[in-house]
PAVO-676197 format. One record per residue (C-alpha): residue number from 1; residue in one letter; chain; x negated, z, y. Coordinates in steps of 0.05 Angstrom, whole numbers. Example, Ala and Ser with C-alpha at 12.3 -4.5 7.8 and 13.67 -1.06 7.14 Angstrom:
BEGIN
pos->1&code->A&unit->A&x->-246&z->156&y->-90
pos->2&code->S&unit->A&x->-273&z->143&y->-21
END
This chain:
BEGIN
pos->1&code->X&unit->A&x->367&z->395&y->496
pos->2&code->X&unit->A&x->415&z->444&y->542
pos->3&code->X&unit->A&x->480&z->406&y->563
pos->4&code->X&unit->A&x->495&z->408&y->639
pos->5&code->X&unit->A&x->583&z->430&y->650
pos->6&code->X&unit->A&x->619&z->400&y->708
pos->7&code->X&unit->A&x->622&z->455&y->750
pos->8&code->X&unit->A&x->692&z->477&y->780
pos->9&code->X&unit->A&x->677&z->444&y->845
pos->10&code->X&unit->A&x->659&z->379&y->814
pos->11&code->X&unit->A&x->730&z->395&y->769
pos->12&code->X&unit->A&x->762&z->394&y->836
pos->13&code->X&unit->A&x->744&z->340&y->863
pos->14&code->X&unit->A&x->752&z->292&y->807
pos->15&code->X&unit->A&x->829&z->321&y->798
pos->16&code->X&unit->A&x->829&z->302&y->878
pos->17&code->X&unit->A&x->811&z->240&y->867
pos->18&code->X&unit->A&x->864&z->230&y->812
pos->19&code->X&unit->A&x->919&z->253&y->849
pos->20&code->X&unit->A&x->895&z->213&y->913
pos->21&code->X&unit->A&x->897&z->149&y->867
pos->22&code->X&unit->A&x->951&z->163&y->843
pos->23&code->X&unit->A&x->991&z->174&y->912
pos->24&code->X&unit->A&x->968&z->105&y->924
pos->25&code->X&unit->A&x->997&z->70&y->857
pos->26&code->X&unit->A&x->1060&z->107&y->835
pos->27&code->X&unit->A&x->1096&z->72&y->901
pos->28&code->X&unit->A&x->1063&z->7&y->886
pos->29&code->X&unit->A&x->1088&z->12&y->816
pos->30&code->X&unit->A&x->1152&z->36&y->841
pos->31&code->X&unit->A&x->1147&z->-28&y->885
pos->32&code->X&unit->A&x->1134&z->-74&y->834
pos->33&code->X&unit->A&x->1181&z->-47&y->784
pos->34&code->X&unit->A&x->1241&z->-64&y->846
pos->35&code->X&unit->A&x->1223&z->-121&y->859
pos->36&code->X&unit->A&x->1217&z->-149&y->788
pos->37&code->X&unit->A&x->1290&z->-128&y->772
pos->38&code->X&unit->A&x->1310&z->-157&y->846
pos->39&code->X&unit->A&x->1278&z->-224&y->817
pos->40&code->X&unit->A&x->1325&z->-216&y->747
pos->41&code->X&unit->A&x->1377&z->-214&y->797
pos->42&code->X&unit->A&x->1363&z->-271&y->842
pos->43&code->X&unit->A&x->1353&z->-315&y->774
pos->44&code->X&unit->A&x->1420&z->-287&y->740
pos->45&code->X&unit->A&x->1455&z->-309&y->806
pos->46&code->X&unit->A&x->1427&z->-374&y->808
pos->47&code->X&unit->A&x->1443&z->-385&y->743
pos->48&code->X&unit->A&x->1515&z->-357&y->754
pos->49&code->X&unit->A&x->1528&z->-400&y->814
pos->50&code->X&unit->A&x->1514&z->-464&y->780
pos->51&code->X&unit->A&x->1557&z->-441&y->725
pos->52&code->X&unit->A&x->1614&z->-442&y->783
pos->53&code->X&unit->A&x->1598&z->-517&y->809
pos->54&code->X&unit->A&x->1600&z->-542&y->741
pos->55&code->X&unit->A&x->1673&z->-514&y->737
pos->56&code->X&unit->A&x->1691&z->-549&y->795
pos->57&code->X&unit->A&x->1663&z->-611&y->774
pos->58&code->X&unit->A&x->1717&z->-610&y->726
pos->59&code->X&unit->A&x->1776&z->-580&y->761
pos->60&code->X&unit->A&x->1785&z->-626&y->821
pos->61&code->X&unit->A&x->1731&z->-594&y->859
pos->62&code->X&unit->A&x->1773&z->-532&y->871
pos->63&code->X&unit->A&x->1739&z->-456&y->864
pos->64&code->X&unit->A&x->1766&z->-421&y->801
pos->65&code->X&unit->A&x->1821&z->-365&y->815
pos->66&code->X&unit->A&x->1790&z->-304&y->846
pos->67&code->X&unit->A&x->1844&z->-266&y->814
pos->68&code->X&unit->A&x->1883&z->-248&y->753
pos->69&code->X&unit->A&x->1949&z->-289&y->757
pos->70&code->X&unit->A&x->2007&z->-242&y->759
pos->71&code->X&unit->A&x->2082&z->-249&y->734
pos->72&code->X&unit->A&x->2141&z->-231&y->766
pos->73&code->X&unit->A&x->2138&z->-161&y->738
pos->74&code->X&unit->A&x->2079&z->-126&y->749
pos->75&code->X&unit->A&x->2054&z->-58&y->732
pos->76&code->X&unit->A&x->2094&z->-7&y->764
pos->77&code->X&unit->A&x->2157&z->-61&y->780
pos->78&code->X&unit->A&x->2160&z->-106&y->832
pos->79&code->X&unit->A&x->2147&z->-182&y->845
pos->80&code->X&unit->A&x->2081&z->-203&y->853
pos->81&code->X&unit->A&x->2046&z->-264&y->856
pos->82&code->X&unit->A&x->1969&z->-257&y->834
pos->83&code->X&unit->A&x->1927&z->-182&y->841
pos->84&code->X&unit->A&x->1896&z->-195&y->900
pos->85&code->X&unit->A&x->1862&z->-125&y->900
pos->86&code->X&unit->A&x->1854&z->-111&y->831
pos->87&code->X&unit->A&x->1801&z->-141&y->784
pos->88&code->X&unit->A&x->1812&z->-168&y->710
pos->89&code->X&unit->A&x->1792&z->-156&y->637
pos->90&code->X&unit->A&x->1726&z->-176&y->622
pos->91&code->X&unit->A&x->1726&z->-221&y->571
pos->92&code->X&unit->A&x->1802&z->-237&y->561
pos->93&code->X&unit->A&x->1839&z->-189&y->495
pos->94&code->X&unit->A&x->1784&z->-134&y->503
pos->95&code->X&unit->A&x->1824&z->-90&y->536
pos->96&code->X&unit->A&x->1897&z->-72&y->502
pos->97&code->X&unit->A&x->1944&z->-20&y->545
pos->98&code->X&unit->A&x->1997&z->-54&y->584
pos->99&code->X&unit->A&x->1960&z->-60&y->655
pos->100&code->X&unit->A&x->1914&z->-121&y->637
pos->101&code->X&unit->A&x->1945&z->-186&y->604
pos->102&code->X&unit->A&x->1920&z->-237&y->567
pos->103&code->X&unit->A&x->1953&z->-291&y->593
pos->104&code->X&unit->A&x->1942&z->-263&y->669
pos->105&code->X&unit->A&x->1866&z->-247&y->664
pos->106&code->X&unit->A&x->1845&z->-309&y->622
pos->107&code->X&unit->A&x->1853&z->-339&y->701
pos->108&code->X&unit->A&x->1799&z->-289&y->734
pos->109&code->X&unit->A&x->1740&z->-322&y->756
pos->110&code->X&unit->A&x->1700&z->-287&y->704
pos->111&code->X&unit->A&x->1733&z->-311&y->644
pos->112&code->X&unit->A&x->1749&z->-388&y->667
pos->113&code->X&unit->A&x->1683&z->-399&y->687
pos->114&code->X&unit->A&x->1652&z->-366&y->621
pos->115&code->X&unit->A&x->1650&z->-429&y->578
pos->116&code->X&unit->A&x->1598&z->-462&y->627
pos->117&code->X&unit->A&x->1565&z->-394&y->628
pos->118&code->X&unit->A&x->1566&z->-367&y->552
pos->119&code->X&unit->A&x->1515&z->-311&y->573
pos->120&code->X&unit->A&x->1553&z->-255&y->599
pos->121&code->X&unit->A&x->1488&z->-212&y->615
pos->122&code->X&unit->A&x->1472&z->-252&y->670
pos->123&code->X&unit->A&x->1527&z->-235&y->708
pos->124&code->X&unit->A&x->1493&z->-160&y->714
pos->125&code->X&unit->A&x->1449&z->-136&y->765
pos->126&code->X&unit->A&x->1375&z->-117&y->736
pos->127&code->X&unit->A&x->1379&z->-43&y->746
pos->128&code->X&unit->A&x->1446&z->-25&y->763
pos->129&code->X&unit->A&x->1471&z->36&y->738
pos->130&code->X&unit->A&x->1539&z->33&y->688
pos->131&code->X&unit->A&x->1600&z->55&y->704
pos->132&code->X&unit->A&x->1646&z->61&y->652
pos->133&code->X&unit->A&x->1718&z->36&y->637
pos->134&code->X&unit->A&x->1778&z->65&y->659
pos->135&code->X&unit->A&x->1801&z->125&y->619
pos->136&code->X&unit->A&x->1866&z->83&y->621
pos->137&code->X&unit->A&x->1839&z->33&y->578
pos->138&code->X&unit->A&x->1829&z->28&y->507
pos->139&code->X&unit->A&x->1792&z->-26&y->466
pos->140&code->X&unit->A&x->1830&z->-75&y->419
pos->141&code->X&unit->A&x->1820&z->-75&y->343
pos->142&code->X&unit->A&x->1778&z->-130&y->324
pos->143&code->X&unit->A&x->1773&z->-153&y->393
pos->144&code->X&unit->A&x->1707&z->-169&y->433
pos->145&code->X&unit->A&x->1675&z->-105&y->465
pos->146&code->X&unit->A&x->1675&z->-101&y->540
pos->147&code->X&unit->A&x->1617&z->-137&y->583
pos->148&code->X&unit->A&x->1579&z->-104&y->626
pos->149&code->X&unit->A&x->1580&z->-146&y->705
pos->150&code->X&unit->A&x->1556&z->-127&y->776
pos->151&code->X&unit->A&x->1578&z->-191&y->807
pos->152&code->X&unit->A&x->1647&z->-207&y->838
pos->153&code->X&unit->A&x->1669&z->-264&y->872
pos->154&code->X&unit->A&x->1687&z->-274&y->941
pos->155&code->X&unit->A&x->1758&z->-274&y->954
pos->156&code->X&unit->A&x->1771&z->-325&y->1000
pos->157&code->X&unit->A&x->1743&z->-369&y->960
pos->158&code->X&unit->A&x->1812&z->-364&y->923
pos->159&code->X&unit->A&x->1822&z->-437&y->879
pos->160&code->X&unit->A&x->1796&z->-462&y->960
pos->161&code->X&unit->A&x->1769&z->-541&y->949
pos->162&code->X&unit->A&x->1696&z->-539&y->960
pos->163&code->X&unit->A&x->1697&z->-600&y->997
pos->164&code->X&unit->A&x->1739&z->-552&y->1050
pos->165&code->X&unit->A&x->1683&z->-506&y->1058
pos->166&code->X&unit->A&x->1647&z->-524&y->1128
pos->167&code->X&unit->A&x->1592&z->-470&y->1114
pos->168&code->X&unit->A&x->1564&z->-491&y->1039
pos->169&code->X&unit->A&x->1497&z->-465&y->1060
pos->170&code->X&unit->A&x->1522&z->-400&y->1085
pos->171&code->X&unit->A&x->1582&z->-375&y->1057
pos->172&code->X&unit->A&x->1576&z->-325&y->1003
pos->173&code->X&unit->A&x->1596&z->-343&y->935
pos->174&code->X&unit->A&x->1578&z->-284&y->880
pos->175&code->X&unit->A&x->1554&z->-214&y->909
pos->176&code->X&unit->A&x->1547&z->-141&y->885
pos->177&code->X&unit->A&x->1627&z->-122&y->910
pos->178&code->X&unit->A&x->1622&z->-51&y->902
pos->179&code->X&unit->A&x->1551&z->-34&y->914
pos->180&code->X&unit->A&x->1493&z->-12&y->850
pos->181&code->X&unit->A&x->1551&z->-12&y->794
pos->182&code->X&unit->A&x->1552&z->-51&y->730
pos->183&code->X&unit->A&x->1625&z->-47&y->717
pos->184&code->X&unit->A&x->1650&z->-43&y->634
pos->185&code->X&unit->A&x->1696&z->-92&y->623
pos->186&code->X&unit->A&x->1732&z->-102&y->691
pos->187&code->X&unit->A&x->1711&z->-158&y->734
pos->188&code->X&unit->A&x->1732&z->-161&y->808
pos->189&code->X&unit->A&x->1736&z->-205&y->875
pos->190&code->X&unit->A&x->1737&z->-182&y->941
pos->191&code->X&unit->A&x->1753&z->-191&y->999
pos->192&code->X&unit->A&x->1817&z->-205&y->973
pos->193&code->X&unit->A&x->1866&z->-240&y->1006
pos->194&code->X&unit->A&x->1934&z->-223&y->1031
pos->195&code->X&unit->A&x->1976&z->-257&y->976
pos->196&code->X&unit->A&x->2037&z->-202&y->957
pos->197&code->X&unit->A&x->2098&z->-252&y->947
pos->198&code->X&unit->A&x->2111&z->-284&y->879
pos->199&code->X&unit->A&x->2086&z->-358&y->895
pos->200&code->X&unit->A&x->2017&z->-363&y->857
pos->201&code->X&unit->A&x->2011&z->-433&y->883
pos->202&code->X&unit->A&x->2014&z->-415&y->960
pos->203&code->X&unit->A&x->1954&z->-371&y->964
pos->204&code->X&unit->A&x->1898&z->-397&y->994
pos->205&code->X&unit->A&x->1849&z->-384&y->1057
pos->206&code->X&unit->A&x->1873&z->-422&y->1115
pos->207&code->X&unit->A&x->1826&z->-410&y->1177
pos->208&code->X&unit->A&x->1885&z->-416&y->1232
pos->209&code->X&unit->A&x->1942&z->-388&y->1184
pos->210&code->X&unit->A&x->1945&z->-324&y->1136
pos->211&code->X&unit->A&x->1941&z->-350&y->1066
pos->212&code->X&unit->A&x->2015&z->-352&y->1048
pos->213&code->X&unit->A&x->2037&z->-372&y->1122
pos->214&code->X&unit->A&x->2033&z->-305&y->1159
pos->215&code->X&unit->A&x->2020&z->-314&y->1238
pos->216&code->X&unit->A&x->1988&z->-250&y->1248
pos->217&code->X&unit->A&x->1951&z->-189&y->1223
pos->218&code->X&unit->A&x->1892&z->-183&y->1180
pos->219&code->X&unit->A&x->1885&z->-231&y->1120
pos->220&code->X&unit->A&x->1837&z->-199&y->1078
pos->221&code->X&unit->A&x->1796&z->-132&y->1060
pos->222&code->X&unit->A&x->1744&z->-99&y->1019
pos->223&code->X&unit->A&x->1767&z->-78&y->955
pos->224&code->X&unit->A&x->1729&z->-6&y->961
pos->225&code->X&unit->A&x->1745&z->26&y->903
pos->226&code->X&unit->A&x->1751&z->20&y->829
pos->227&code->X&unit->A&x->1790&z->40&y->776
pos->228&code->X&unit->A&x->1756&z->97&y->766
pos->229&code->X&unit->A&x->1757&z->114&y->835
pos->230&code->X&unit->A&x->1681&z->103&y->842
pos->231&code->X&unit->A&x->1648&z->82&y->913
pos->232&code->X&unit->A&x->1575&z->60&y->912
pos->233&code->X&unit->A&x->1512&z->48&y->948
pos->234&code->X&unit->A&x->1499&z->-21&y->972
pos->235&code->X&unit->A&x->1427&z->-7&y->974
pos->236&code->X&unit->A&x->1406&z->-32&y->910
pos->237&code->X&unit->A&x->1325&z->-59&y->923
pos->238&code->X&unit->A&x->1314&z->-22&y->983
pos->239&code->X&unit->A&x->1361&z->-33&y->1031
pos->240&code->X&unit->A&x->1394&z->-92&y->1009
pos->241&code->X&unit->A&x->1415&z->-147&y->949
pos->242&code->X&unit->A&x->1409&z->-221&y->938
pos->243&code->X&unit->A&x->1474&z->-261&y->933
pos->244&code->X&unit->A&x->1486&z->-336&y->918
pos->245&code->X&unit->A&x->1520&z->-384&y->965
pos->246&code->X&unit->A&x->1562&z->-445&y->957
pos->247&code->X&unit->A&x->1515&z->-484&y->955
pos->248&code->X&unit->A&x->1475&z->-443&y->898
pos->249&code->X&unit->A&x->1423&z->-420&y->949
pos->250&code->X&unit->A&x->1404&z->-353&y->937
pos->251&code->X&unit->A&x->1396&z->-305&y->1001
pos->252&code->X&unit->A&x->1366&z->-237&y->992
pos->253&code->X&unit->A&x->1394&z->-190&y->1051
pos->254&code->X&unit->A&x->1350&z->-137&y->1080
pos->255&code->X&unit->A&x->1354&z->-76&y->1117
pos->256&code->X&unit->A&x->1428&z->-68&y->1106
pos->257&code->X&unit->A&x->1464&z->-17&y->1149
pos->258&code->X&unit->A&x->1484&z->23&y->1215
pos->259&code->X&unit->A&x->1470&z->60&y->1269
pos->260&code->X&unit->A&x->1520&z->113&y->1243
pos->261&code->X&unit->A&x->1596&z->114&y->1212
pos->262&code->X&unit->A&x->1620&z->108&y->1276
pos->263&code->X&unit->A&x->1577&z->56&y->1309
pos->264&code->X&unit->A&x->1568&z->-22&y->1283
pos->265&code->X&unit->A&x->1508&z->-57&y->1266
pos->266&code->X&unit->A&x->1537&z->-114&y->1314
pos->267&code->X&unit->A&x->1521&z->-168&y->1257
pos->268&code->X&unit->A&x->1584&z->-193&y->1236
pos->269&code->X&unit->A&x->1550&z->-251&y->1204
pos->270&code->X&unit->A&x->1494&z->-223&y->1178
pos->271&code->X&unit->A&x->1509&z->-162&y->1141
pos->272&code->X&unit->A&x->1573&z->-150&y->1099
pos->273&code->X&unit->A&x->1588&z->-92&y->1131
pos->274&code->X&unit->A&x->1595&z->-62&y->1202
pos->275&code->X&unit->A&x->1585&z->6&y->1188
pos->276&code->X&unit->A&x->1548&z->51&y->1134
pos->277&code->X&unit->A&x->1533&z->125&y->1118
pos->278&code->X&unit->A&x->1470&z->155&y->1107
pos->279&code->X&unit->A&x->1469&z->128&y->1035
pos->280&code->X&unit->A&x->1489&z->57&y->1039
pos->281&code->X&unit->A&x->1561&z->75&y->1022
pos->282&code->X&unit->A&x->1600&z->21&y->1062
pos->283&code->X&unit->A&x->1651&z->40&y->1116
pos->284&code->X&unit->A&x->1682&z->-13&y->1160
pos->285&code->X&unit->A&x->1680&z->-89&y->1168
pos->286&code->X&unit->A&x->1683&z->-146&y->1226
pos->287&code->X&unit->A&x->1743&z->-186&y->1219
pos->288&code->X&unit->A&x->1750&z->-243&y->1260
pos->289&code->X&unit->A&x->1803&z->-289&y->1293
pos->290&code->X&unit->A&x->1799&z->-363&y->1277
pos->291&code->X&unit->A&x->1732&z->-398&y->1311
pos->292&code->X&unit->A&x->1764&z->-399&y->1387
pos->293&code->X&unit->A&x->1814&z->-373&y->1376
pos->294&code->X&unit->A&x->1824&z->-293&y->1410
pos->295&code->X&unit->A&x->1897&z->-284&y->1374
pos->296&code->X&unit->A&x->1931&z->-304&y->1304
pos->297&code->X&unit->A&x->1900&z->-281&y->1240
pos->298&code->X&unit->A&x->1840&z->-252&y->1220
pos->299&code->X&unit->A&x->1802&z->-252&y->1160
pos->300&code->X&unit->A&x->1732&z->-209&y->1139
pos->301&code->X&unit->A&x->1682&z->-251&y->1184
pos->302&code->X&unit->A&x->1617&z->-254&y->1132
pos->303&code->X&unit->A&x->1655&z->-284&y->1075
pos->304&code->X&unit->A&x->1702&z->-335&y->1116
pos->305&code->X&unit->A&x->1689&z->-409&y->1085
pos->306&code->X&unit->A&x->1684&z->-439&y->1167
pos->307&code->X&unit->A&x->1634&z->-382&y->1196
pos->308&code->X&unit->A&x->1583&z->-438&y->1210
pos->309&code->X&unit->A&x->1636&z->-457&y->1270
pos->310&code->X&unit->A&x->1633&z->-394&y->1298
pos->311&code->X&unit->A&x->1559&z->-415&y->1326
pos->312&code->X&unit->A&x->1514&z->-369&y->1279
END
């Protein structure tokens, strides 16, 4: 019996067909594979969050410090109360070369709040590429290694009572701070807040008043960079991230971004950032003045614990 061969048209058009189909599923793959690591994150925030109201429960109902306490000495000379732009070793005694402290970090957010955690893994974003340690840094002998984390706290949320915060169901608690990064061994806040003077105690978000009693200027920034000097995109599942609020309500934002560098999105309270490049690197902020208020202090608008009396 004499076998009929595909003949090279018939070749042809099945290998169209394959790449057509094809076409059609790699992005849906693509699709699913984001948005099943966006989901990871939603549930690792969640999961963070409540780890954070759980701490409160048992600290007078006051946020955890945002910051690694400082003494009066700190690297480089000086008096300075807490490093309110500098993040912390993650976990406490990792790290051993004279710029993190025990007895300073064990304060960050990420450390005090560990025991109601006891997973650090879910303090990553799904997906997130690493970026590792300081060249600075060195490990300690028979010390824990570094954790890997994504999330950071928001700043001026600084040991601020919870019952204080007018805006549980909007204000952001835990949120990528610098963009698609899962940071070895450092943890970090920011904004942070402008606390330079050697009184730990006095530093704290006041909506009318800087945070250590300063009448004017601005009261808090984005902590762009790392120690490494790294600065990355915020577009992590498309054009955006989840973050967790107060509250422990997760909100996913979408279609993150700007006009250009030079010109705002004009969403001061829905988007982190005013302005972006072409990549999703982050370039400017909206501060804003207390809610009626046109003069006085002003503090990074998305983040402040009252933006619900602003009227959005």
């Amino acid at each position: 019996m004499r076998k009929r061969a595909f003949t090279l048209i018939e070749l042809l058009v099945v290998i169209a067909i394959i790449a057509i189909l094809a076409a059609i599923l790699f992005p849906v793959f693509a699709q699913a594979k984001v948005a099943a690591k966006k989901t990871q994150s939603i549930s690792n925030l969640k999961q963070v969050g409540t780890s954070f109201i759980i701490y409160t429960a048992d600290y007078d109902d006051n946020f955890p410090s945002a910051y690694s306490h400082r003494s009066q000495t700190y690297y480089g000379g000086g008096p300075y109360g807490v490093w309110a732009g500098y993040g912390g070793a993650y976990p406490t005694g990792w790290c051993n070369n004279g710029f993190y402290r025990d007895d300073e970090d064990y304060y960050l957010w990420a450390n005090s709040t560990e025991p109601y955690r006891k997973n650090p893994q879910i303090t990553e974003f799904a997906g997130t590429p690493d970026e590792p340690r300081a060249s600075f840094t060195t490990q300690r002998a028979n010390a824990p290694g570094p954790n890997d984390i994504t999330m950071g706290m928001n700043g001026l949320l600084h040991t601020f009572p919870t019952t204080s915060v007018s805006a549980q169901s909007t204000t952001p608690l835990l949120w990528p701070v610098h963009g698609s990064a899962q940071h070895e061994g450092i943890a970090y806040s920011s904004p942070y807040l402008a606390c330079f003077n050697s009184n730990n105690s006095s530093c704290m978000f006041n909506p009318n008043a800087g945070p250590q009693g300063q009448t004017s200027g601005l009261m808090s920034g984005a902590l762009w960079y790392t120690d490494r000097g790294g600065d990355f995109s915020y577009w992590i599942y498309g054009k955006g991230y989840p973050i967790v609020r107060t509250d422990t309500s997760v909100r996913v934002l979408n279609n993150l971004g700007s006009p250009s560098q030079s010109v705002g999105n004009n969403n001061p309270f829905g988007d982190p950032f005013a302005t972006y490049d072409s990549t999703g690197i982050e370039w400017s902020f909206y501060p804003c003045y207390a809610p009626g208020q046109t003069t006085g202090v002003r503090y990074w608008c998305f983040f402040r614990p009252d933006r619900d009396e602003y009227g959005n």
